[in-house]
Structures are given as structure tokens and as C-alpha cells.
C-alpha positions in Angstrom: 0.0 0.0 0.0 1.7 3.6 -1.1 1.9 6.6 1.3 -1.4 8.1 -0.2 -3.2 4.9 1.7 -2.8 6.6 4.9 -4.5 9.4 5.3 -2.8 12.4 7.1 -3.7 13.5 10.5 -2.7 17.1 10.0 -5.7 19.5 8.5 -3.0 20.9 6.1 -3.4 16.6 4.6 -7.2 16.7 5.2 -7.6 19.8 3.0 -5.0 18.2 -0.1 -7.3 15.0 0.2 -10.6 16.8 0.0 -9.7 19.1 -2.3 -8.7 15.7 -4.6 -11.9 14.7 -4.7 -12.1 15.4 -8.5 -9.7 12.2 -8.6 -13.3 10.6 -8.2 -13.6 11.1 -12.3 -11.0 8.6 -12.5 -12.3 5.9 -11.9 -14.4 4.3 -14.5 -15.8 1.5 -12.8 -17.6 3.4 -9.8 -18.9 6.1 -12.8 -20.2 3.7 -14.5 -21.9 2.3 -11.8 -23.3 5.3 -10.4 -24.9 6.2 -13.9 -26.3 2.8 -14.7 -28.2 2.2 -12.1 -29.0 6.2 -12.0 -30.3 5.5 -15.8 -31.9 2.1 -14.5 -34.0 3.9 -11.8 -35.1 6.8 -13.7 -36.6 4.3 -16.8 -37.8 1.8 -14.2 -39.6 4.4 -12.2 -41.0 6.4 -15.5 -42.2 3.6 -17.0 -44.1 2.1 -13.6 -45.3 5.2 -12.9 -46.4 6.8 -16.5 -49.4 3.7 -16.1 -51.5 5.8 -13.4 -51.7 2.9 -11.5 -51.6 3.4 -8.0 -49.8 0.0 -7.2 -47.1 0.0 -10.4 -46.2 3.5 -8.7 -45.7 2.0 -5.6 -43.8 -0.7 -7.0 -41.6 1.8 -9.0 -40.9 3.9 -5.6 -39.7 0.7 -4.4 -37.4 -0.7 -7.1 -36.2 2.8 -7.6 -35.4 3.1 -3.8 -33.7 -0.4 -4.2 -31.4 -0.1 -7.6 -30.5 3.4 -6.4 -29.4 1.8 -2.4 -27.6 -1.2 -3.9 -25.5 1.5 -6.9 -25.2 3.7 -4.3 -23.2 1.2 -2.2 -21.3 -0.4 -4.8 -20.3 3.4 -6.0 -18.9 3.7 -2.6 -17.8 0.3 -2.6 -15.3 1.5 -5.9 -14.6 4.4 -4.4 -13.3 3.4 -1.0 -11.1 0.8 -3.0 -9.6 4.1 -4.8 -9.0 5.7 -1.0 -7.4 3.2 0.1 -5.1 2.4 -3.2 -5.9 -1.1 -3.1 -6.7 -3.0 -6.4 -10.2 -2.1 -7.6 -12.8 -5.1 -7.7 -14.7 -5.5 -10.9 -18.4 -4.0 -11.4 -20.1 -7.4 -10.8 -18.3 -8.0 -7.7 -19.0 -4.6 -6.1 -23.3 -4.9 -7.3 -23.0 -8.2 -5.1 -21.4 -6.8 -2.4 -23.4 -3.2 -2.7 -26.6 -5.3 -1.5 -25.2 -6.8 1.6 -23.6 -3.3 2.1 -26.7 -1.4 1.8 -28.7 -3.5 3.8 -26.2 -2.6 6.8 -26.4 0.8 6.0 -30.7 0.5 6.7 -29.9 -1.2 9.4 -27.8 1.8 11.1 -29.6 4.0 9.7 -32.5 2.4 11.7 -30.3 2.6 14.5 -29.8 5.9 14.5 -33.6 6.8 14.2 -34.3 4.6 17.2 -31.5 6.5 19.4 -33.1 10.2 18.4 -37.0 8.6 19.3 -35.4 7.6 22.5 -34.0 10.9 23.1 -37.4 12.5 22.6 -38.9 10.1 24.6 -37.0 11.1 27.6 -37.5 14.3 27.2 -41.1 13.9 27.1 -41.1 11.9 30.3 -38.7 15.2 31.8 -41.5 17.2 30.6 -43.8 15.6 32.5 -42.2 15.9 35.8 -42.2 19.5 35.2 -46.2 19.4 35.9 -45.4 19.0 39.8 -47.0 22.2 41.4 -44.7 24.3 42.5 -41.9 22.9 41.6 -42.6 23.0 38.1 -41.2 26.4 36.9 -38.0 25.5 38.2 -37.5 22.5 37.2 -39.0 23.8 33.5 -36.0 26.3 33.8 -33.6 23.5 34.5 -34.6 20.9 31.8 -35.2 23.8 28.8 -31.6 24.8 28.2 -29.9 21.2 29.3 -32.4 19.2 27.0 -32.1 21.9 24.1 -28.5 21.1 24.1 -28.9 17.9 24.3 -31.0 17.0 21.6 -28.7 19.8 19.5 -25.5 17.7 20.5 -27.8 14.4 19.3 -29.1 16.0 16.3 -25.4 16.9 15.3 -24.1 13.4 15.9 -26.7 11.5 13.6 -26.2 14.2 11.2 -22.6 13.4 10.2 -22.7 9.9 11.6 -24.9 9.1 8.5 -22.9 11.1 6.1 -19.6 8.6 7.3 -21.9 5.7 7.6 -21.6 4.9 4.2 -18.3 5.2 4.5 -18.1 2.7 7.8 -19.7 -0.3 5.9 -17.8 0.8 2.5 -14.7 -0.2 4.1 -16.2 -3.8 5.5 -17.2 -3.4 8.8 -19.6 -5.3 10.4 -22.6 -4.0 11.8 -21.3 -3.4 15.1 -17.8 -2.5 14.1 -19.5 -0.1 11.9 -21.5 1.7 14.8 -18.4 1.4 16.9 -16.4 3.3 14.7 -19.3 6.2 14.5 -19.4 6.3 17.8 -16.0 6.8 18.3 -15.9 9.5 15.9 -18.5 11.2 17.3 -17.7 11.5 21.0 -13.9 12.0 20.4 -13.6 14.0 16.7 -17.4 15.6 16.2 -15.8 18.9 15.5 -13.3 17.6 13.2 -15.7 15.4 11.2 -18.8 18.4 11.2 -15.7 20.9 9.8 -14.8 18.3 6.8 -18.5 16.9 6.1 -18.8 21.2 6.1 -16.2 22.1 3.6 -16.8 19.2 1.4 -20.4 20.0 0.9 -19.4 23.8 0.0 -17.2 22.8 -2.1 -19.4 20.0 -3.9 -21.9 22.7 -3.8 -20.0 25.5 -5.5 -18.8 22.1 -7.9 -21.8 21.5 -8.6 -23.5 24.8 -9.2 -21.1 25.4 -11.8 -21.9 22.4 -13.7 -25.5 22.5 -13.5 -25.2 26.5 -14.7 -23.5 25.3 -18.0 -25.6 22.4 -18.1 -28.5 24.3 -17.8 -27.6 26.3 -20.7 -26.7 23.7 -23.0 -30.5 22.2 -21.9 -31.9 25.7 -22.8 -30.1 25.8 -25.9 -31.1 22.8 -27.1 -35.1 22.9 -26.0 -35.2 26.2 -27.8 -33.6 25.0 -31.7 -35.9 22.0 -30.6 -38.7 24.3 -30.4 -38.2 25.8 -33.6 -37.5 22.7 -35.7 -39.2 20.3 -34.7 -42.5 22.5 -33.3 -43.5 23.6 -29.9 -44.8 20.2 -28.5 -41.2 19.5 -27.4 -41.1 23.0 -25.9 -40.1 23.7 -22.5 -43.7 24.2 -21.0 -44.4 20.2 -22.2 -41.6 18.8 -20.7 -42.2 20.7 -17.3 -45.7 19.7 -17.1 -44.6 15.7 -18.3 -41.9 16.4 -14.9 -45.0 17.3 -12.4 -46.9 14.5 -13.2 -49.1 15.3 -16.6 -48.0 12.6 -18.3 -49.7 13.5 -21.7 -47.5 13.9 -25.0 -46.1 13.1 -28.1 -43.0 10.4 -29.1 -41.1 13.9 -28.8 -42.3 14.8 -25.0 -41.3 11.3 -24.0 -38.0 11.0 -25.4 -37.0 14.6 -24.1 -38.3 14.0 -20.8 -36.1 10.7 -21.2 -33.2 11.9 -22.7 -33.3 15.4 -20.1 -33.6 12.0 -17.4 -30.4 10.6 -18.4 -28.7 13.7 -18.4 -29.7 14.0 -14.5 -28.3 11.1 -14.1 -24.9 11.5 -15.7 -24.1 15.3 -14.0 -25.6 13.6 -10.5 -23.1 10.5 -11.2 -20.3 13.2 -11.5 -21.0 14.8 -8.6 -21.9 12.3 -6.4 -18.7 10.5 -7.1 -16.6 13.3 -6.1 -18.8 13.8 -2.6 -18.3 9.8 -1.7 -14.7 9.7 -2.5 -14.2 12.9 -0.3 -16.5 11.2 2.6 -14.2 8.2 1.9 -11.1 10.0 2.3 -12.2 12.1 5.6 -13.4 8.8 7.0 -10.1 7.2 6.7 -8.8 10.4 8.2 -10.8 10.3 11.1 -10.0 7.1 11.9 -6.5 6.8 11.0 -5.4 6.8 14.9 -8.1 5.5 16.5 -8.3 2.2 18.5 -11.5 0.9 16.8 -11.1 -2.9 18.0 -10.6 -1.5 21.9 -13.7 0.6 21.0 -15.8 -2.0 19.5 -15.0 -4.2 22.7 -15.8 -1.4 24.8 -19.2 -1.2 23.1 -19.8 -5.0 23.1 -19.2 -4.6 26.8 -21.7 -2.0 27.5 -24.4 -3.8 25.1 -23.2 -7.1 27.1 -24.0 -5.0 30.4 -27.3 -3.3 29.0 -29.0 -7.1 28.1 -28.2 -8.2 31.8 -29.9 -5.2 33.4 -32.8 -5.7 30.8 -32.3 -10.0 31.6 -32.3 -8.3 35.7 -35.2 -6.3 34.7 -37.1 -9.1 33.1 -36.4 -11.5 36.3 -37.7 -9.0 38.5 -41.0 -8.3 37.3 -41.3 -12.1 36.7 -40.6 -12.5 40.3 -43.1 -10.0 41.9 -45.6 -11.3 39.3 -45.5 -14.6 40.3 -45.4 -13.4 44.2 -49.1 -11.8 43.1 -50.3 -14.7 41.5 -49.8 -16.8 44.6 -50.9 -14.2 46.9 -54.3 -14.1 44.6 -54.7 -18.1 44.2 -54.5 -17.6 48.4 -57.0 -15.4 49.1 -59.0 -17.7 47.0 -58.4 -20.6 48.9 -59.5 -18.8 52.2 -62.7 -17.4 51.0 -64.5 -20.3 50.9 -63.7 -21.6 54.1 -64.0 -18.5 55.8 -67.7 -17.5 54.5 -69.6 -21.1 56.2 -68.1 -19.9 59.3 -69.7 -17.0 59.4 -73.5 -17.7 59.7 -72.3 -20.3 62.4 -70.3 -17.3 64.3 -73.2 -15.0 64.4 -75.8 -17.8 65.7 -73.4 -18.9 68.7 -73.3 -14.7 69.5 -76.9 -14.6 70.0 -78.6 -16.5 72.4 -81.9 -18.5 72.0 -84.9 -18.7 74.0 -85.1 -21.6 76.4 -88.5 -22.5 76.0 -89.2 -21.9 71.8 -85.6 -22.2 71.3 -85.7 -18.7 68.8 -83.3 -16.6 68.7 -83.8 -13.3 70.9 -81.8 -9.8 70.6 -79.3 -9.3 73.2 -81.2 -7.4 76.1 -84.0 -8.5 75.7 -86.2 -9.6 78.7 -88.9 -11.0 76.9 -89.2 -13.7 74.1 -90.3 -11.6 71.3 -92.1 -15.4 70.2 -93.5 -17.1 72.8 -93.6 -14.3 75.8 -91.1 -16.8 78.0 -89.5 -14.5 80.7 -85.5 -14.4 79.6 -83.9 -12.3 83.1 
């Protein structure tokens, strides 16, 4: 592996390998990729969706969703092979291992959703103790600012932890090594990471703007001789309506909404390239020192602890609920025998008449029955 495989750790090297991004356009192979299955998801989705059937959209959503995850992934798959100046895999190779690698990504992804519901949630239950009267303007005053922060500092994190995840399971991490690495970075170098996912947006923006603007033109250019030559069905207000949805036109109106498709898909290829092999490049930066294998133990430990507190957890309420369901089964034993007792209680408490043998109220000095003198 040559010098370049290392990343430098100074921001002088971050900078140089950013700003080498354009390298991206070197690489055939992830190009290629990236504007295949670009041009495979725009026809796919067009033609499911021109039908107006409510289902065949659906369907296209979905295959689009899928062929653009799985291009995206072997893209960054290419890509991370160019970072790291190993030998590049072949097309075929990367598609396969694209799927596993973008189901990984959903999974984190899902991850990181559940961590920011969980988040809310406890700040929802903090909320809630702020309703105690009298106490609860103070404690309002309290949880406001530290929970603002917070959520800000949590916000932040899954922010540029999914821009690098891509990059995590790119490189062939696992699941957990993955999450391990993002964590790392984000408790130890969120500052570092926020400034390079910063600069290499503006400057994939500013990229990019300039592209589109010439782009643009050309587009303009040609829609207007198209106009004139071929007549005013192909004319810019066709196409615009064909993009929001009126899917109602000539051969012409399809095959410039079409060919206006692929070319979307070959300046978004461009770009896109140069943004993953910058993420690429400042992931391997960010963790060029790092102890990732003491920090994925670290987190196996503390998952290892979390599942026997929730196992602890789990015993405990099993416990009491079974103390309950004896307590209950109990009292029902001792009901029964308890209730014929009663009657039999309450006729030895009140005494009966000597001669009619009827019960009498206590006090009395008369049988109420037969008139028998009881004093």
C-alpha cells in the first residue's frame, strides 16, 4: 500500500485530500456504476409510474429506492477501494457486495432513528415531571436549556454519523464494528468530522452549481432549436408539465423528458462520485489513529451490560408477578372456608330462647315469640 493509503492526521493533509476529490472522475468502474443504475432507476420508475396505476407507482418507488441503495453502495464500494489504493474489484463483484452493504447501511440507519425517538422520549417523560406544582417552573427552567443542548449535540451526531456511515460499511465493517467506529468519531472527533462533512459539501456545492449552470444552458439551448424545428410540442412548457406529473404527449415529450432524465443522471453521477470519495477520504482520516477494536470491545461490553440489566429487569417483574399470582390463588383458597363460618359465628353470639328455642336480641327480657320471661 503507497503513502497516499494513509490518510494524514494534520488539517493541512485533510484539505489536499478533500480538495482531490475530483480524482473521483478517474475511476471508470464506480462512474459507470453510479450512472447505470441512476439511468436504471429513472426508466424503471418512468415507466411504472407513467401507467397511473396506484400500485405500479408503488412498485416503481420501491425498485427505484432499491437499484439506487444497492448503486449507491457499490459506487462507494469503488470508491473506498480508490481511497485506500488497493486494487479495484470488478463491477459485478462490487453490485454483489453493494446489497449486503446497503442492507447494513438501513440497518444503522434504523439505528440511529431509534437513538433520536429515544431521546425524545426522555424528554417527554422530563416534561412531564415539570407538571409537579410548585416545583414546576424550576425545574422547566432546568430541563429547557440542558435538553435543548442535548438534543442539538444528538441531532449533530446522527447528522454526520450518517454522512460517514456509508463510508463505515464501504470499508467492510460489520454492523457493530461499523457503529463502533461512529461512535468513536463522534464522542472524540465531532468537531473535526462536522468541519470536513462542512467544507466538502461547500465545495461540492460550488462544484456543482457550476456544472448544473453550463448544463442548464446547454439544456436551454437545445429545447429552444428543438422548439423551432421540430415545433412547440417538445417545448419547455411540455416537458415541465410531463416532470410534475401530466403525463400526456407526443413520441417527442417522451423522449426529451427521457433523454433530459439521463442527463440527471450522468451530472448527478459526476458529482456524487466526487462527494463519496471525499466522505471516503475524511473517514479514513478520522479514523487513522483511532483504536476501533478497543472501542468495538468497549461497546460489546456495555451492550453485554445493557442485556443483563434488561435480563435483571425481566427477572424481576417475573418475580413479583409470580409473588401476586400466589398471593391471589391464596386469598381464594381462604374465602370459601372462611364464608360457612360466618353464619355459624353470628348464631353462637346470639342466644336463643329456652323455651321456643328462637333466637332473641341481646337485652332483651322478653321472648319476642312465645312471651317466655329471659332475666
Amino acid at each position: 500500500m503507497s503513502a497516499n493509503a494513509t490518510p494524514s492526521t494534520s488539517a493541512a493533509g485533510l484539505m489536499d485530500l478533500l480538495l482531490r476529490s475530483g480524482e473521483a472522475l478517474r475511476n471508470w468502474r464506480a462512474l459507470t456504476t453510479l450512472m447505470g443504475t441512476g439511468v436504471a432507476t429513472i426508466v424503471i420508475f418512468l415507466a411504472l409510474a407513467s401507467s397511473g396505476n396506484g400500485f405500479l407507482i408503488f412498485l416503481g418507488v420501491v425498485l427505484a429506492y432499491l437499484i439506487a441503495s444497492v448503486g449507491l453502495s457499490a459506487t462507494g464500494i469503488l470508491l473506498m477501494d480508490q481511497a485506500l489504493c488497493v486494487p479495484p474489484r470488478s463491477i459485478g463483484a462490487a453490485l454483489f457486495d453493494g446489497i449486503f452493504a446497503a442492507m447494513r447501511l438501513f440497518v444503522i440507519v434504523l439505528i440511529g432513528l431509534a437513538i433520536a425517538l429515544l431521546a425524545i422520549l426522555a424528554v417527554a417523560i422530563l416534561l412531564v415531571i415539570c407538571k409537579v406544582p410548585g416545583l414546576g417552573g424550576f425545574l422547566y427552567a432546568v430541563v429547557l436549556p440542558t435538553c435543548a443542548l442535548a438534543l442539538a449535540f444528538i441531532y449533530a451526531g446522527l447528522y454526520f454519523v450518517f454522512a460517514l456511515a456509508g463510508s463505515s460499511v464501504w470499508s467492510g465493517a460489520s454492523i457493530r464494528q461499523a457503529v463502533s467506529a461512529l461512535y468513536v468519531i463522534v464522542t472524540r472527533r465531532l468537531v473535526e468530522s462536522a468541519l470536513g462533512v462542512i467544507v466538502l459539501s461547500l465545495l461540492i456545492a460550488v462544484i456543482g452549481g457550476i456544472i448544473t449552470a453550463f448544463v442548464f444552458a446547454g439544456v436551454g439551448a437545445v429545447i429552444g432549436l428543438s422548439a423551432g424545428i421540430l415545433g412547440n410540442d417538445i417545448g419547455i412548457p411540455n416537458l415541465s408539465m410531463m416532470m410534475m406529473g401530466g403525463f400526456h404527449g407526443g413520441g417527442l415529450v417522451y423522449g426529451g423528458l427521457f433523454g433530459f432524465g439521463i442527463l440527471f443522471a450522468l451530472v448527478s453521477a459526476v458529482l456524487f462520485s466526487m462527494l463519496i470519495l471525499g466522505i471516503n477520504r475524511l473517514y479514513l482520516h478520522l479514523t487513522a489513529n483511532l483504536d476501533l477494536a478497543s472501542a468495538e470491545a468497549a461497546l460489546a461490553g456495555r451492550m453485554d451490560a445493557a442485556k443483563e440489566r434488561a435480563r435483571a429487569m425481566q427477572e424481576e417483574a417475573r418475580r413479583r408477578a409470580e409473588e401476586m399470582r400466589q398471593r391471589a390463588q391464596t386469598q381464594a383458597v381462604a374465602e370459601p372456608v372462611i364464608a360457612p363460618l360466618a353464619p355459624i359465628l353470628a348464631a353462637q353470639a346470639t342466644p336463643a330462647c329456652p323455651a321456643c328455642g328462637q333466637g332473641t336480641a341481646p337485652g332483651d327480657k322478653f321472648c319476642e315469640h312465645c312471651g317466655q320471661k329471659l332475666v
